[in-house]
C-alpha positions as CSV (number, residue, x, y, z in Angstrom):
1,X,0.0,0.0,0.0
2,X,1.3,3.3,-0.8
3,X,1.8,6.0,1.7
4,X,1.1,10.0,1.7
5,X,4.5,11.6,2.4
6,X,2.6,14.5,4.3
7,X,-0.8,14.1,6.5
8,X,-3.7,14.7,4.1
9,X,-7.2,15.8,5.6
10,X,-10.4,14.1,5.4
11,X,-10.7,11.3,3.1
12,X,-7.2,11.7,1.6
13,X,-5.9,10.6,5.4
14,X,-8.0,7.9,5.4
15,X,-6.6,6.3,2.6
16,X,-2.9,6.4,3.4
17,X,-4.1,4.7,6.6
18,X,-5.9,1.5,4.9
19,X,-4.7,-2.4,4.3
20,X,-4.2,-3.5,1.3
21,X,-4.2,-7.5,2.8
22,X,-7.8,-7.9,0.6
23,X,-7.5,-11.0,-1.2
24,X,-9.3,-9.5,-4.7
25,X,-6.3,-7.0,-4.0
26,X,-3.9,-9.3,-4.3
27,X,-5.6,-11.4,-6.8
28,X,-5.8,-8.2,-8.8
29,X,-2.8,-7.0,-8.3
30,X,-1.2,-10.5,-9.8
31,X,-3.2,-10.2,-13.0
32,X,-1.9,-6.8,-13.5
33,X,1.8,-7.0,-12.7
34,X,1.8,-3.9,-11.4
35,X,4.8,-4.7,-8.8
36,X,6.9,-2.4,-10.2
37,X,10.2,-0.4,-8.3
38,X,9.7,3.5,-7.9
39,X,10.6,5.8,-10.0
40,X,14.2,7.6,-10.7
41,X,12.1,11.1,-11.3
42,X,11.9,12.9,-7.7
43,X,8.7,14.9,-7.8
44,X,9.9,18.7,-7.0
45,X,7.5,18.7,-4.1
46,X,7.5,16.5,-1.5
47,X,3.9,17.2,-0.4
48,X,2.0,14.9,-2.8
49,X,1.0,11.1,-2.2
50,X,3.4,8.3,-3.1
51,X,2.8,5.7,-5.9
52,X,2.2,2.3,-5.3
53,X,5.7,0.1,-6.5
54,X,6.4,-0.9,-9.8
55,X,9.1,-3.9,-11.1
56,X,9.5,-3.0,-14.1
57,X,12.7,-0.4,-15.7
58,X,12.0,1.5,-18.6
59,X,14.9,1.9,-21.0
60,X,16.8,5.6,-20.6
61,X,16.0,7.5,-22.9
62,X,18.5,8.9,-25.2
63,X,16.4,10.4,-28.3
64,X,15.4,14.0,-29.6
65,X,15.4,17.1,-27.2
66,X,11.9,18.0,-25.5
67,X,12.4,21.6,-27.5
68,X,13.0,19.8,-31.0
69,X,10.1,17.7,-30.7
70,X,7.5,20.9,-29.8
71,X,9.5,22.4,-32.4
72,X,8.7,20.0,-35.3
73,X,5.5,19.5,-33.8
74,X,5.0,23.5,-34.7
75,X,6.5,22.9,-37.9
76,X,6.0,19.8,-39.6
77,X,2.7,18.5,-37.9
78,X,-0.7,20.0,-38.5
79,X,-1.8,22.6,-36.3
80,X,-4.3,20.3,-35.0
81,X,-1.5,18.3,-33.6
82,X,-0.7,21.4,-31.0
83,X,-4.5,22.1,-30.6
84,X,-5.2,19.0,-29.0
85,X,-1.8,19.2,-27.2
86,X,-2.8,18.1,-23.4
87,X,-1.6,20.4,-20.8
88,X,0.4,23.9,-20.0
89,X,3.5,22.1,-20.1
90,X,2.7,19.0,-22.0
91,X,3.8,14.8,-21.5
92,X,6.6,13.6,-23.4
93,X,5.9,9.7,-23.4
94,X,8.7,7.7,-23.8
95,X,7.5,4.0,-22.5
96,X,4.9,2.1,-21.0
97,X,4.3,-1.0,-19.2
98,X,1.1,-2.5,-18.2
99,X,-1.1,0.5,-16.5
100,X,2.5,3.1,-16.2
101,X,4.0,5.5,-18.7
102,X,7.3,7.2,-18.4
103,X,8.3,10.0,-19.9
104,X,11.5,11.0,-21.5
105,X,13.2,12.3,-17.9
106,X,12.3,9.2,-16.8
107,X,9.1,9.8,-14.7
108,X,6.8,7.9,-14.1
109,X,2.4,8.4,-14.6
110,X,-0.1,6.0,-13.6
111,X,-2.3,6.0,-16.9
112,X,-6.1,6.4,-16.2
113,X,-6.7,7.6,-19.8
114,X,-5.7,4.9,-21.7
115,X,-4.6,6.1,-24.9
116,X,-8.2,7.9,-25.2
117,X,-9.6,4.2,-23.8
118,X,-7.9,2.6,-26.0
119,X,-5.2,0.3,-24.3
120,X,-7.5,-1.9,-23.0
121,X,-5.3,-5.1,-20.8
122,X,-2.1,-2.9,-20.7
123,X,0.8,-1.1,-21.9
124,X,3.1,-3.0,-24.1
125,X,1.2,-6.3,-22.8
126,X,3.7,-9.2,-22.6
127,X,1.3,-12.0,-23.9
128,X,0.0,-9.4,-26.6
129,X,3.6,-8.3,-27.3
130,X,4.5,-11.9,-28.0
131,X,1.4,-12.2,-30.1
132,X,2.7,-9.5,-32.0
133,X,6.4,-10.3,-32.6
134,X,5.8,-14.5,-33.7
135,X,3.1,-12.7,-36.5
136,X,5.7,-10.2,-37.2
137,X,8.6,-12.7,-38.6
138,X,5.8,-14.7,-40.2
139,X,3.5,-12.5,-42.3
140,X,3.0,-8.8,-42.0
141,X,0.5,-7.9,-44.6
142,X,-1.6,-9.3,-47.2
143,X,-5.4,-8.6,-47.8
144,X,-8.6,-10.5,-47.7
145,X,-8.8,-11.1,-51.2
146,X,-6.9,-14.0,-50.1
147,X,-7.8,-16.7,-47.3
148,X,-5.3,-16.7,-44.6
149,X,-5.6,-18.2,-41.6
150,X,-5.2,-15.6,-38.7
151,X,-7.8,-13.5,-40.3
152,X,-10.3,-16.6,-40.1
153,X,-9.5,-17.9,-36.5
154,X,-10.2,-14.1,-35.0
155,X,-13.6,-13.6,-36.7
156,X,-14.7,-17.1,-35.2
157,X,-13.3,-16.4,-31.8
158,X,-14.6,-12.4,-32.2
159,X,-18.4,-13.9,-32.9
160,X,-18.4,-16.3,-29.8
161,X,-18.7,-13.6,-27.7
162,X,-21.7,-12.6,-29.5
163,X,-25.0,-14.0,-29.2
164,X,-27.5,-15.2,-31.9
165,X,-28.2,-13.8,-34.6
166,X,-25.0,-11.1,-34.7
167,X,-22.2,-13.2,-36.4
168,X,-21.2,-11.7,-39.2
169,X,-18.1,-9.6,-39.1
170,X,-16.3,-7.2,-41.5
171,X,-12.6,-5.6,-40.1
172,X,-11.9,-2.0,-39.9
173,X,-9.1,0.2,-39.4
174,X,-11.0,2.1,-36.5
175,X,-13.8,3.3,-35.0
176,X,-14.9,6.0,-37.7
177,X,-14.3,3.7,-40.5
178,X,-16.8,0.7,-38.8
179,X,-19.4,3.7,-37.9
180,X,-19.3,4.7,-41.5
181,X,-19.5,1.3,-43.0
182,X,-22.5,0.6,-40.3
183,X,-24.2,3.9,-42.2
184,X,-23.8,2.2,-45.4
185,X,-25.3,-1.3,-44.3
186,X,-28.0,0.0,-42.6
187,X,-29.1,2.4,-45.7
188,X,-28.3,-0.3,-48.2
189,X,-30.8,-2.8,-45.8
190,X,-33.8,-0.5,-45.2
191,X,-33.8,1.6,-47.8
192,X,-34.1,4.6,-45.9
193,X,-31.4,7.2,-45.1
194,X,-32.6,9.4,-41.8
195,X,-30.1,8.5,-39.0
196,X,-31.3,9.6,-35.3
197,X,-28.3,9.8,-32.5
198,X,-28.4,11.0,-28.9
199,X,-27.2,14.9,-27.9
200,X,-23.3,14.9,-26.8
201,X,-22.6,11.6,-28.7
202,X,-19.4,10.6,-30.8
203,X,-19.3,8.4,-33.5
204,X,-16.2,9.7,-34.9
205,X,-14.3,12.6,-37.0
206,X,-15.3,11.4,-40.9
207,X,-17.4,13.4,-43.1
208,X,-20.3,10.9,-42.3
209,X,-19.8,10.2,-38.9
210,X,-19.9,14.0,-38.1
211,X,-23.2,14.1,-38.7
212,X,-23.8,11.6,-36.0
213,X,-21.7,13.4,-33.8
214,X,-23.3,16.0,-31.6
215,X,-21.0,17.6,-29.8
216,X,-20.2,21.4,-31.3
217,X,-15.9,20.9,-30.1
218,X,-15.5,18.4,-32.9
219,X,-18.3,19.9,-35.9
220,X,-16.5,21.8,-38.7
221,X,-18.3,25.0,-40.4
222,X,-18.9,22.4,-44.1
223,X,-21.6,19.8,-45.3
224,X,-21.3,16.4,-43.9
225,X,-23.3,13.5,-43.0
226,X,-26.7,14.1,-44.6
227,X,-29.7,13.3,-43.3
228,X,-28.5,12.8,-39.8
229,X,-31.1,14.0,-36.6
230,X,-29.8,14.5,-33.4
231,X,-32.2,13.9,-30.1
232,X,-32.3,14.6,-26.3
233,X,-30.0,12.9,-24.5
234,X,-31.3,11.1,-21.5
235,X,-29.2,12.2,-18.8
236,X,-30.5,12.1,-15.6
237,X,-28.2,14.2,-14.2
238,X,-27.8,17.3,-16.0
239,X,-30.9,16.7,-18.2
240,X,-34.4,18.2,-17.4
241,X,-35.6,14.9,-15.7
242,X,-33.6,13.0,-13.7
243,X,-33.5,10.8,-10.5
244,X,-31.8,8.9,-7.9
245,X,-32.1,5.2,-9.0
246,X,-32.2,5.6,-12.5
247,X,-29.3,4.2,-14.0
248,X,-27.3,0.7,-13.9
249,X,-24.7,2.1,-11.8
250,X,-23.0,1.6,-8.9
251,X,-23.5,5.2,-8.0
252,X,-26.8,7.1,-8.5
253,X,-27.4,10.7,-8.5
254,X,-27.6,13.7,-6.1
255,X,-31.0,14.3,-7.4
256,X,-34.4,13.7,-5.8
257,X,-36.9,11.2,-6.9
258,X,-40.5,9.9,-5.8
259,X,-40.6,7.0,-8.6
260,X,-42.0,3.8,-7.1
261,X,-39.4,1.0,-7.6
262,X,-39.9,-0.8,-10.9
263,X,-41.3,2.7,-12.4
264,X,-39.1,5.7,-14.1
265,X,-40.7,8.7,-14.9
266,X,-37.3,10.2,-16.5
267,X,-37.6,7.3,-18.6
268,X,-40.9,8.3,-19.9
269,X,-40.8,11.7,-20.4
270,X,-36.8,11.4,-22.4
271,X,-39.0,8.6,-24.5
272,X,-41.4,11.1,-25.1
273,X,-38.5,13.5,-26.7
274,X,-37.7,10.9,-28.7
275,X,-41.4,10.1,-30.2
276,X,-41.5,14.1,-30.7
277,X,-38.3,13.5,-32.9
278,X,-40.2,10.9,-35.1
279,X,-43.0,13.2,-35.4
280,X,-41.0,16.1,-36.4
281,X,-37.7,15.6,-37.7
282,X,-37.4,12.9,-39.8
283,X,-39.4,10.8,-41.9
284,X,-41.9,7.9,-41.3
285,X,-39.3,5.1,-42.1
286,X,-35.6,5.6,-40.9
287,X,-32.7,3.9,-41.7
288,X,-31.1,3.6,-38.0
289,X,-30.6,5.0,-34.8
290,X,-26.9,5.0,-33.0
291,X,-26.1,5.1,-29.6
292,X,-23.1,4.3,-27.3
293,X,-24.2,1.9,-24.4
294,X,-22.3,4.9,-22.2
295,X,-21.3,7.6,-23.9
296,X,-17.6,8.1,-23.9
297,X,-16.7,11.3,-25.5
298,X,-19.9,12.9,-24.2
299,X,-18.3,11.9,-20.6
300,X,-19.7,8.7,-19.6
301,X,-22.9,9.7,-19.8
302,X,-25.6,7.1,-18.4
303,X,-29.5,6.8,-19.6
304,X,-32.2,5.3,-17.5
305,X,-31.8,1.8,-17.4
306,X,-35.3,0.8,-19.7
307,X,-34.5,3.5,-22.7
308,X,-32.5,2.0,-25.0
309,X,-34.6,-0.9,-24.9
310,X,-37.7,1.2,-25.5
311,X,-36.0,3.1,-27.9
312,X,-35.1,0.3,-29.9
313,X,-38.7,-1.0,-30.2
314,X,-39.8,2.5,-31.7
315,X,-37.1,2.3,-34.5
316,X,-37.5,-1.2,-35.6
317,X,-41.3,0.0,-35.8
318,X,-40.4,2.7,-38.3
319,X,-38.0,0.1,-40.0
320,X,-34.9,1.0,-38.8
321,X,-31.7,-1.0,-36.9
322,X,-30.4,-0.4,-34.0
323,X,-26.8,-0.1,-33.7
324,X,-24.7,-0.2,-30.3
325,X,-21.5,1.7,-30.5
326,X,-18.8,-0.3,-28.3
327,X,-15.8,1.6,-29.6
328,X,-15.4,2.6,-25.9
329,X,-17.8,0.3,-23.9
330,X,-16.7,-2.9,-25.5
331,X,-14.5,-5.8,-24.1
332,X,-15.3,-6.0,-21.3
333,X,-14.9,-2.2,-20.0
334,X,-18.3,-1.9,-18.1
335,X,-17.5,-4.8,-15.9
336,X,-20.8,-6.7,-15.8
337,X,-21.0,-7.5,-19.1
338,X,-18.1,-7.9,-22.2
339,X,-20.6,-5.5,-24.3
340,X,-21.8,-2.5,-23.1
341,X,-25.8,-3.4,-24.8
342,X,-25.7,-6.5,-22.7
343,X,-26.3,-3.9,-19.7
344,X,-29.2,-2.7,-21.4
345,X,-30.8,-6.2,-22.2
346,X,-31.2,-5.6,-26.0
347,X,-29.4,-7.2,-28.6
348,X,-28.7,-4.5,-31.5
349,X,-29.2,-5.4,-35.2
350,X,-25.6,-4.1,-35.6
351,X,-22.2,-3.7,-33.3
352,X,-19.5,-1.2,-34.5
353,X,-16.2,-1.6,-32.3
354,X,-12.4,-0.4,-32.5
355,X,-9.9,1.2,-29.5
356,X,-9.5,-2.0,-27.3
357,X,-10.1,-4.6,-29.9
358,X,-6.3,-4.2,-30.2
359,X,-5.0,-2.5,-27.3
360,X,-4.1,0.2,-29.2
361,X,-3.0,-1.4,-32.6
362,X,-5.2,0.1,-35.7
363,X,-8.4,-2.2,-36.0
364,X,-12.0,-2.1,-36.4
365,X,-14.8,-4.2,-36.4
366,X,-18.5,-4.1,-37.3
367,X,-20.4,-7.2,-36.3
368,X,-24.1,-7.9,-37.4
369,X,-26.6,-10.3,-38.7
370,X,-26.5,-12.6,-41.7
371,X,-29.7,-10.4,-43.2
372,X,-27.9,-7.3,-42.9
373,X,-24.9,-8.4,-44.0
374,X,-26.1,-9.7,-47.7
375,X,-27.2,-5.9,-48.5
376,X,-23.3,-4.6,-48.6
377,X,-22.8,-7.0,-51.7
378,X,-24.8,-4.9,-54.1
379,X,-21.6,-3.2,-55.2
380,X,-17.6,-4.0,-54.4
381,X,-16.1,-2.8,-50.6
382,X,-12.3,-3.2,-50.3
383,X,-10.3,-2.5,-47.7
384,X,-6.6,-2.5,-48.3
385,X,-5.5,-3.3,-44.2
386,X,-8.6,-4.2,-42.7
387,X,-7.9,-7.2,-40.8
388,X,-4.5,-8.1,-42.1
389,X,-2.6,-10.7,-40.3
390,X,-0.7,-8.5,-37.6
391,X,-3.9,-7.2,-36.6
392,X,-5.8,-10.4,-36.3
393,X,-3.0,-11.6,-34.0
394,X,-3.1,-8.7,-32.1
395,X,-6.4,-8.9,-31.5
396,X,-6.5,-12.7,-30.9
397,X,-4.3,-12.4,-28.5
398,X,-6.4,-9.2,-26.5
399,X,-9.4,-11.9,-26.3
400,X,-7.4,-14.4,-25.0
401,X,-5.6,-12.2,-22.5
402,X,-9.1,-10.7,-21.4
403,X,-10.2,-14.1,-20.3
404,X,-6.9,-15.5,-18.7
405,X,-6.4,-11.9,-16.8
406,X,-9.8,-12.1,-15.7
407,X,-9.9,-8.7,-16.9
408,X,-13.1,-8.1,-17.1
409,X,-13.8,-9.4,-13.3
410,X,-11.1,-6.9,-12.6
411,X,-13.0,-4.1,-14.3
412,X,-16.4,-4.5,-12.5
413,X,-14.5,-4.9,-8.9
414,X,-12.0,-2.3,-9.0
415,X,-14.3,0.1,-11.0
416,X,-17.4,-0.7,-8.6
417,X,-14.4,0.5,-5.5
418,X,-13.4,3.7,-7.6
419,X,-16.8,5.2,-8.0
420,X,-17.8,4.1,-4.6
421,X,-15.0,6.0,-3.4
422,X,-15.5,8.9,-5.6
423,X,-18.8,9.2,-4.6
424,X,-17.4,10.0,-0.9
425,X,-15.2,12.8,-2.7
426,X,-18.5,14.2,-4.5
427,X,-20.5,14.3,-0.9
428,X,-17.4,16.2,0.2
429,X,-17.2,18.9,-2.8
430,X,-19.5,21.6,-3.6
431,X,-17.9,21.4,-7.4
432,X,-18.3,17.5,-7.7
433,X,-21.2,17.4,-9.3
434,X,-21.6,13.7,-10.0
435,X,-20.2,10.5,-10.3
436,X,-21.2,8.4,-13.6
437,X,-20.8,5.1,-15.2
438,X,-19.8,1.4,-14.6
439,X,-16.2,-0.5,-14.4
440,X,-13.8,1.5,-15.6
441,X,-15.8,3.6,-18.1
442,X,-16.2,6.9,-15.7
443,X,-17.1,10.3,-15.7
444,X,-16.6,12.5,-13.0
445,X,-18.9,15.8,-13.5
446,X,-17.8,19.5,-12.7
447,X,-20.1,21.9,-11.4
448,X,-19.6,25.8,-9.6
449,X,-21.8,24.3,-7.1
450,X,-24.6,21.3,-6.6
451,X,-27.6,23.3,-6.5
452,X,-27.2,25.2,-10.0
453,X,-25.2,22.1,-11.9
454,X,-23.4,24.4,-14.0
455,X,-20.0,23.3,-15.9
456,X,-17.1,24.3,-14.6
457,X,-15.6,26.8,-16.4
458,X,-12.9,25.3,-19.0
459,X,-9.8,27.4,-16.8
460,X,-10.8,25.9,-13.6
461,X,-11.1,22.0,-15.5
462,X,-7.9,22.7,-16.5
463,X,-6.1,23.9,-13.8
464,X,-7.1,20.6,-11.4
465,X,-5.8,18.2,-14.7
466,X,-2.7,19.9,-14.9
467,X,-2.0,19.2,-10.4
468,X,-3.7,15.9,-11.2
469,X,-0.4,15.0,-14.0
470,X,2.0,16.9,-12.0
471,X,1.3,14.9,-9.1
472,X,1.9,11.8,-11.6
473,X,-1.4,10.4,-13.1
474,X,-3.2,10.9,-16.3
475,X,-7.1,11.6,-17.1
476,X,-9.1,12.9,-19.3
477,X,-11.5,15.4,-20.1
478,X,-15.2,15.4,-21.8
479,X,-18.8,16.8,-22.1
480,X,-20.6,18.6,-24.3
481,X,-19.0,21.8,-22.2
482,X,-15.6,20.2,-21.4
483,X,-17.0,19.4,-17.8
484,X,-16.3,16.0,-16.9
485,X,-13.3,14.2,-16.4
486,X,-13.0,11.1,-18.4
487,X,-11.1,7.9,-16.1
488,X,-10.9,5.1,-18.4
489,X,-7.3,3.3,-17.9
490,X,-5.9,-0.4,-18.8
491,X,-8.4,-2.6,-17.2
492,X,-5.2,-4.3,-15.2
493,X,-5.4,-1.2,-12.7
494,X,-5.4,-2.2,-9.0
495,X,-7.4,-1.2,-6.3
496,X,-3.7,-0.1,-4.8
497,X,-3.9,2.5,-7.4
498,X,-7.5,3.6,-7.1
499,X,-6.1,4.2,-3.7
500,X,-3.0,6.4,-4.9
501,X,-5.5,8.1,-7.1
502,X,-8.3,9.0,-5.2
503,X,-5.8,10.6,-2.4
504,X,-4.3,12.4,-5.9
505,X,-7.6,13.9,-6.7
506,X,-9.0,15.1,-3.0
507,X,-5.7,17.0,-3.1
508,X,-6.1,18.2,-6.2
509,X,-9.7,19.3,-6.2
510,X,-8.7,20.7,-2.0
511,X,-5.9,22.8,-3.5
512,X,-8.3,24.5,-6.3
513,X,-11.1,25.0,-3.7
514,X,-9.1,26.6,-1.0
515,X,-7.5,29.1,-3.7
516,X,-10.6,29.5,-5.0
């Protein structure tokens, strides 16, 4: 267990104080290998909490300055590169093991970003890794109009986890690509073209898929993605209607509600948005409607816990498909369940996937039913990489890795002890507004104070990241106004450094409030 070089108040205190005899935490802490020796960076201030040990030795780094990179990243890269550019003085990654990054001066970050969610078992994973080098000196590249094996065993072992009838797979390069190849299918299926995707979604950067998008940070001032329709997003926290049992979640929010149990009125009346949608905004037959299980981007946003399956049932009455975005929820993330729609008891006439399907190499997936699939054969689709051999190892090898980590299991138990304990953090805060999501797909909520539940401003959000990384972890940020911060890291994280974390974050969120 780590310790807190100086006394922390409240909460922070009580964690230095705590065992960490469990036996899930040493069960977890096995499937992680997360024992790892401390760093060689001294942190210039010696009041901040210390991280838990790690074995492992990142090679020294002897490569381009830290003022030449920023300098061809002015130059050479495109602007966007810089706009994106986390942080006032920014991370210069140089290695990573398991759930750790080092940068170039050889400090060490716990990582509860992820890549963007996106390394799903680990950093540089040693079964994975070995996956990766025996495909290496075998076959690289060739492309699926030949039959090779690797490409074959994946999609069989990708569709067992699948149930009846969604079994039909065609490999992407990412997340974008299978969202815009799911717009194609389902247009080419029902003959319709209106789309219909929640408020504060993302469903990718392509000319198509910004039209599902809703999220005004990531639209460009140009046509794209016709005939898309955006709707309310159910969110029962800062949505009009909201309450506190509403969502499948170990945490529930601040708000009061006098729904008997079984019944949701928020459910009703964000259905009811939806039917005025139908009436108004598009025509009497659609061709889909996309949502994310929990949206990521959008900051883990939650929806009460019937609406997606209502939802469903109004769009297959107006002939549409339903189609669950996994990119972030998938494999395994939301703890309960490997697919995030499995949380929702639906089964979705169409699953688009990427980020963790590789643990961070290029892939995509879009899985559906042998109906569907037969419509994307009225003309020729080819895609030069999609599911080449070095991906389909990488991937086989995440699936495998997933079950003989227990990964999953590790998600929904360490996840379930995060937001439990973050939850004690928000009834501390006036600007913790609420605590969102399931396993390790969270959203913590920003707010100038409970009662009003508006964002905080962008400054303050990026003031408390910026102590969060200089105290030595890494999260992100989301929301349709920036508000939330996004923790979604390597599902081999340890309740040791949920610990280390969480006494991170009261000091972080302690120091902005008392200069506040």
């Amino acid at each position: 267990m780590y310790k807190a070089i100086s006394s922390l108040s409240g909460r922070c205190a009580a964690l230095t104080r705590g065992s960490c005899s469990r036996p899930c935490l040493a069960y977890f802490h096995r499937a992680s290998g997360a024992l790892c020796q401390k760093s060689a960076f001294k942190p210039p201030s010696t009041d901040v909490p210390e991280m838990p040990p790690c074995n492992f030795s990142p090679e020294k780094y002897t490569g381009m300055s830290k003022d030449r990179m920023i300098e061809i990243r002015r130059q050479n890269c495109n602007p966007m590169t810089m706009k994106v550019t986390y942080y006032k003085k920014p991370v210069f990654i140089h290695q990573g093991y398991m759930q750790w990054l080092w940068d170039v001066d050889g400090r060490r970050y716990l990582d509860l970003f992820a890549g963007v969610a996106t390394v799903s078992v680990g950093h540089c994973h040693p079964k994975v890794t070995a996956a990766a080098e025996q495909q290496l000196k075998k076959l690289w590249h060739t492309t699926n109009i030949y039959v090779y094996p690797t490409l074959h065993e994946y999609c069989e072992k990708l569709a067992s986890h699948f149930p009846d009838p969604l079994k039909v797979i065609y490999l992407t390069n990412s997340g974008s690509e299978s969202n815009d190849l799911a717009i194609l299918m389902a247009r080419l299926h029902t003959g319709n073209n209106d789309i219909i995707t929640l408020r504060g979604s993302y469903h990718g950067g392509s000319p198509q898929t910004i039209g599902l998008t809703s999220n005004a940070a990531y639209k460009y001032p140009v046509a794209s993605g016709f005939d898309s329709t955006n709707t309310m997003c159910p969110d029962v926290f800062r949505g009009p209607w909201g309450g506190s049992h509403c969502r499948d979640s170990p945490v529930q929010t601040i708000r009061e509600c006098t729904c008997a149990q079984g019944h949701c009125m928020a459910n009703e009346q964000y259905i009811a948005q939806l039917k005025e949608t139908f009436a108004t905004s598009v025509p009497n037959r659609i061709a889909a409607f996309f949502g994310e299980p929990i949206q990521g981007v959008g900051g883990a946003v939650q929806y009460p816990k019937n609406y997606l399956k209502d939802a469903y049932k109004l769009v297959r009455e107006r002939g549409g498909i339903c189609v669950a975005d996994e990119v972030q929820t998938g494999f395994g993330r939301t703890g309960s369940h490997f697919w995030g729609f499995q949380g929702h008891d639906v089964i979705p006439d169409m699953v688009t996937m990427a980020k963790g399907i590789g643990n961070g190499f290029p892939m995509g997936a879009v899985v559906t039913t042998p109906e569907i699939a037969a419509s994307f054969v009225k003309a020729s689709h080819f895609n030069t990489f999609g599911g080449n051999p070095l991906a389909c190892a990488v991937a086989s090898s995440v699936l495998d890795t997933i079950r003989e980590d227990s990964t999953q299991h590790n998600s929904l138990h360490v996840g379930t002890y995060l937001m439990t304990q973050m939850a004690e953090l928000r009834d501390k805060y006036e600007i913790i507004g609420d605590v969102c999501g399931k396993g390790l797909q969270i959203g913590v909520e920003m707010v100038k104070d409970k009662g009003s539940r508006e964002p905080l401003p962008p400054e303050a959000m990026s003031e408390i990241l910026e102590d969060i990384k200089d105290m030595g972890v890494l999260i992100g940020k989301g929301g349709v106004y920036g508000q939330t911060f996004r923790i979604q890291p390597p599902m081999c994280i340890t309740r040791e450094d949920v610990d280390f974390f969480l006494a991170v974050f009261n000091k972080a969120i302690s120091g902005y409030t008392d200069r506040k």
